[in-house]
N, C-alpha and C positions, 0 to 999 in steps of 0.2 A: 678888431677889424672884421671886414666884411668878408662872405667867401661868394665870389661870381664871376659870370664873365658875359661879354655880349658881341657881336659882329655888324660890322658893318662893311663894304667892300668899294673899293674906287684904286683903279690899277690901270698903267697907260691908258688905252682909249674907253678904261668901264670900270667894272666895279673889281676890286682882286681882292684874293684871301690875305696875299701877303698887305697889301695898304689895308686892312682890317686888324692884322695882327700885329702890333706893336709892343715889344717888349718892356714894360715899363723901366725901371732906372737902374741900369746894367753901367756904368762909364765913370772913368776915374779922369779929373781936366790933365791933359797932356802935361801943363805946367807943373802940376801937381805928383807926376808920376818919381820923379826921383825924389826918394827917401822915404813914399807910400808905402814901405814893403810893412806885411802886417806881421805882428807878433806872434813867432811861433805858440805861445800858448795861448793865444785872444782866438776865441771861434767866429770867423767867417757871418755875420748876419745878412742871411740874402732872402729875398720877397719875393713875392710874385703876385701879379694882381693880373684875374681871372673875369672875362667877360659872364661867361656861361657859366653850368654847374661843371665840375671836375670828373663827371662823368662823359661827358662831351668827347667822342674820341682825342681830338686834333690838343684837347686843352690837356687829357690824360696822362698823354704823352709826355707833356713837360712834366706836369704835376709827379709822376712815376721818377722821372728821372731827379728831381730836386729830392726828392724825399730818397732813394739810392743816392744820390752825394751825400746828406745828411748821413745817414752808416757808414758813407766809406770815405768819404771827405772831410768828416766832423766839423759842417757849418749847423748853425741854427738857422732853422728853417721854417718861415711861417706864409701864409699866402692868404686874399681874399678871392672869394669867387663872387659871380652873379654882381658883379660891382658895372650900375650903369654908366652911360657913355657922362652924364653933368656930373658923377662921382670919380670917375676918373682921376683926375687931378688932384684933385683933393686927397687919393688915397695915394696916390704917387705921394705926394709932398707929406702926408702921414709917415709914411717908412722911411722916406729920405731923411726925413725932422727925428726919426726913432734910433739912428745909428746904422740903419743898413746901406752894408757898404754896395750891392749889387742887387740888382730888382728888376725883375723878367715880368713880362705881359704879352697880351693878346690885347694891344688897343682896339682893332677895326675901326671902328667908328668917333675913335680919339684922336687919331693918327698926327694931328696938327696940334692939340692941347698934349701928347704926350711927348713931342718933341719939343716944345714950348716950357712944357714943365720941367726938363730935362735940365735945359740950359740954365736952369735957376740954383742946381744941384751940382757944379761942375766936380767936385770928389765923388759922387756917387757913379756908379757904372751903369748905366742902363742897355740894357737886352731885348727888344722887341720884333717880332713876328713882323715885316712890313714888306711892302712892294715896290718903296721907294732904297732908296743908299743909304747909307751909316751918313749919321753928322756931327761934326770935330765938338766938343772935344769928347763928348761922352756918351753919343746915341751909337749903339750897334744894331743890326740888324740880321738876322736869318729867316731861314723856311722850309719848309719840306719837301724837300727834294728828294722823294720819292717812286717819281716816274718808272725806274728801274727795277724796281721788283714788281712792280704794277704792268710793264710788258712781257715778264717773267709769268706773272699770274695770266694773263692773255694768252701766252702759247698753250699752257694747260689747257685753257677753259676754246681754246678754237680745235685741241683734240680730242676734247672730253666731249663736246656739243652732236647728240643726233641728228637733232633738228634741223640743224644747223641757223641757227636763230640764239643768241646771245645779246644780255642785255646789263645796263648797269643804272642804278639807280644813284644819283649824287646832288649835292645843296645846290647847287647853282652855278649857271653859266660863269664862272669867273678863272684867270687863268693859273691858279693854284689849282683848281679842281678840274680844268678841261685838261691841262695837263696829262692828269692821271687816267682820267676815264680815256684819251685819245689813245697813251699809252698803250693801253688793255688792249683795247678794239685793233691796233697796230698789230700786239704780238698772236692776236687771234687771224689776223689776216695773212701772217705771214705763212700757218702752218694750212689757214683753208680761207684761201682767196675769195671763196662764195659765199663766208659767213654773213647773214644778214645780223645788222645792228638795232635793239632798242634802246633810248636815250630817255630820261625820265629828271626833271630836276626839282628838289620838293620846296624849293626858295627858303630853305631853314637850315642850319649848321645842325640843328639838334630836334624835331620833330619826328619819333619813332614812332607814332599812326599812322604818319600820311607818307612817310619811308616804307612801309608795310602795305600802305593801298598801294603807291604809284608801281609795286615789286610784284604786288598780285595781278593787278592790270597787265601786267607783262608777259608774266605767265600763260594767262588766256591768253596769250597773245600770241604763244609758243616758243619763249626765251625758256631754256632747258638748264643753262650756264648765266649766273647773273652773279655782277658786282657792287657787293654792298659798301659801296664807295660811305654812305650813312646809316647810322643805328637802326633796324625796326627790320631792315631786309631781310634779313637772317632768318629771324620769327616768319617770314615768310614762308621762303626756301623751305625752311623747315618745316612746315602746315602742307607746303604741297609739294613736298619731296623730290625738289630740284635740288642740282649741287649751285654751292654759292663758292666768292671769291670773299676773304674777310678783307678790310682796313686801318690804318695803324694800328692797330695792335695782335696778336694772335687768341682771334676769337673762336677757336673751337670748340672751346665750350660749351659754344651759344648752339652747336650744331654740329656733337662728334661725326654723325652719319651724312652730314651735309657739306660743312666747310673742308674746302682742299688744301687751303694754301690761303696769301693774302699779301700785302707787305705791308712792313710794320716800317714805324718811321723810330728809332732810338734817339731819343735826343741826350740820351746822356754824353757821348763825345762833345757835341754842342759845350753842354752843361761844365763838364767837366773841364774843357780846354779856358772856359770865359774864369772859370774860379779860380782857379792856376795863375790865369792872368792878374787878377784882381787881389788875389794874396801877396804875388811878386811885386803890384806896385808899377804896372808895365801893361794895362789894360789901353787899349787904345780902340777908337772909332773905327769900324770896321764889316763889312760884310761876312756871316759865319755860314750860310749857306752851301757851303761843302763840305762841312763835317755831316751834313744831313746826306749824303751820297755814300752808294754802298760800298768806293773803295775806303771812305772812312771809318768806313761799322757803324753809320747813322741810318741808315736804312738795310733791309734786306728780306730775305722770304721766309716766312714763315712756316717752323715745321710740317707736313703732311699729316702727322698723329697716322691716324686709323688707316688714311689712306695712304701710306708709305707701303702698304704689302699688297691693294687692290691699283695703284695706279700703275698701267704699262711701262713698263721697262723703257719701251725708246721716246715716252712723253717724259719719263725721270732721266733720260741721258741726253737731252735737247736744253732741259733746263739747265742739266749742268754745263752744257758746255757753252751756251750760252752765260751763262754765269761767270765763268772763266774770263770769258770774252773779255765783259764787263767790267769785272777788274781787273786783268792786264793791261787796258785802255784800248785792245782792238777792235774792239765792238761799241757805238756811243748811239742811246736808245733817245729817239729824236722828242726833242720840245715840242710839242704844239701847241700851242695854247690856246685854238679857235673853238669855240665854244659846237662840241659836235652833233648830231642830227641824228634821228632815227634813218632806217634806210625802207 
């Protein structure tokens, strides 16, 4: 098999991350659920077919969490990346035709051939990344519903900001990604109402030069606090020693003296609840989209590292208590999903 992945976007009235990301063949046919339950000693063969490289945050994410079920769930686990949108299909119905009983993807630009292909496979489980709703008997769908540690990361970054000019660099107007960035810019407004906003979008999931210019552009610009909503920011940040906000993943590495914080998206709850299903025999068509929220432990913030002893004291007791909020249900950090503007 192949290892890739590729995007494409179209989401109610435009393009969206989630109608881009379709899980490939995660779905067991409802008819089929009783008496599916799998053999306690048969391991689990589950797939994933990958638009981009596995390096790509948003794809990382899953790839990291399949491979942790693999150690701790004991599935065999194999995956294709960089698989284009006319190979799509074809790889779906490769791993469906090979025994795999469950198969996650990122279609984007498949979105209609992998639900298509889907239905041809009704014991297989399908899992897909989309903008649209689960379909019977065997398409699931989730996303990254991450907003909440991303306006967690915005109170930081609106009382960390001199300048008061903060900016975020992100793929594209679409509302998986306006989401997040609106988020930020929300939890930065709420601690300093006269933060001025830069908005920069590189129209690529995965282009880490031109993530790098549109972050240095910014800078000149006077953005002091910037969120590397995509890969290349960072190497920015870091060349002209502003602090950055990281995204799914915890990227301090990339910038111990730089990155404060970030949120990370965990999909292993995701991951882990669909395999459960799909062993029991009890997998059904469904939207998984809140095991990706922080009260499920699918998203959350990402340690401080370095800056856990230099960040003030009432900017670490606003997060927490904000945090609290969030998951006791008091506090619920708002959707937006209109694609946002420089100010």
């Amino acid at each position: 098999m192949e290892n890739g992945k590729s995007k494409i976007q179209s989401k109610r009235e435009g393009l969206s991350r989630r109608n881009l990301l379709e899980l490939g063949a995660l779905g067991l046919a409802a008819a089929m659920l009783p008496g599916q339950v799998l053999a306690q000693d048969k391991k689990l063969k589950v797939a994933a077919i990958f638009a981009t490289p596995t390096e790509e945050p948003w794809v990382h994410q899953i790839h990291v969490a399949l491979q942790r079920a693999e150690k701790e769930l004991g599935i065999e686990y194999k995956w294709s990346e960089k698989v284009q949108t006319a190979d799509f299909s074809r790889v779906m119905r490769e791993y469906a035709q090979g025994g795999y009983e469950l198969v996650l993807g990122d279609a984007f630009a498949a979105e209609r051939e992998s639900r298509r292909t889907a239905k041809q496979f009704p014991k297989v489980a399908f899992l897909f990344g989309s903008g649209a709703g689960p379909a019977e008997p065997n398409f699931a769908v989730f996303d990254n519903w991450i907003h909440e540690p991303a306006y967690l990361s915005g109170l930081i970054a609106g009382k960390m900001s001199k300048s008061g000019t903060i900016g975020a660099v992100a793929a594209m107007g679409i509302p998986e990604v306006n989401r997040l960035v609106n988020a930020f810019f929300a939890g930065a407004r709420e601690v300093n109402p006269d933060i001025k906003r830069k908005v920069a979008f590189i129209g690529s999931f995965f282009d880490p030069p031109k993530a790098k210019e549109a972050a240095i552009a910014q800078i000149d610009a006077g953005v002091d606090v910037i969120y590397a909503e995509r890969f290349g920011v960072i190497e920015a940040a870091v060349e002209r020693k502003i602090l950055a906000i990281s995204n799914m993943s915890d990227q301090s590495s990339l910038g111990p003296d730089t990155v404060i914080t970030g949120p990370v998206w965990d999909m292993y709850p995701t991951v882990e609840h669909a395999i459960k299903l799909v062993k029991a025999g009890v997998f059904t068509a469904q939207d998984y989209g809140d095991f990706s929220r922080m009260a499920k432990g699918g998203s959350f913030l990402a340690p401080y590292h370095k800056f856990d002893k230099t960040l003030p004291a009432d900017v670490k007791e606003l997060v927490e208590k904000k945090k609290a909020e969030i998951l006791d249900g008091n506090f619920r950090v708002n959707v937006d999903e209109d694609t946002p503007v420089s100010d």
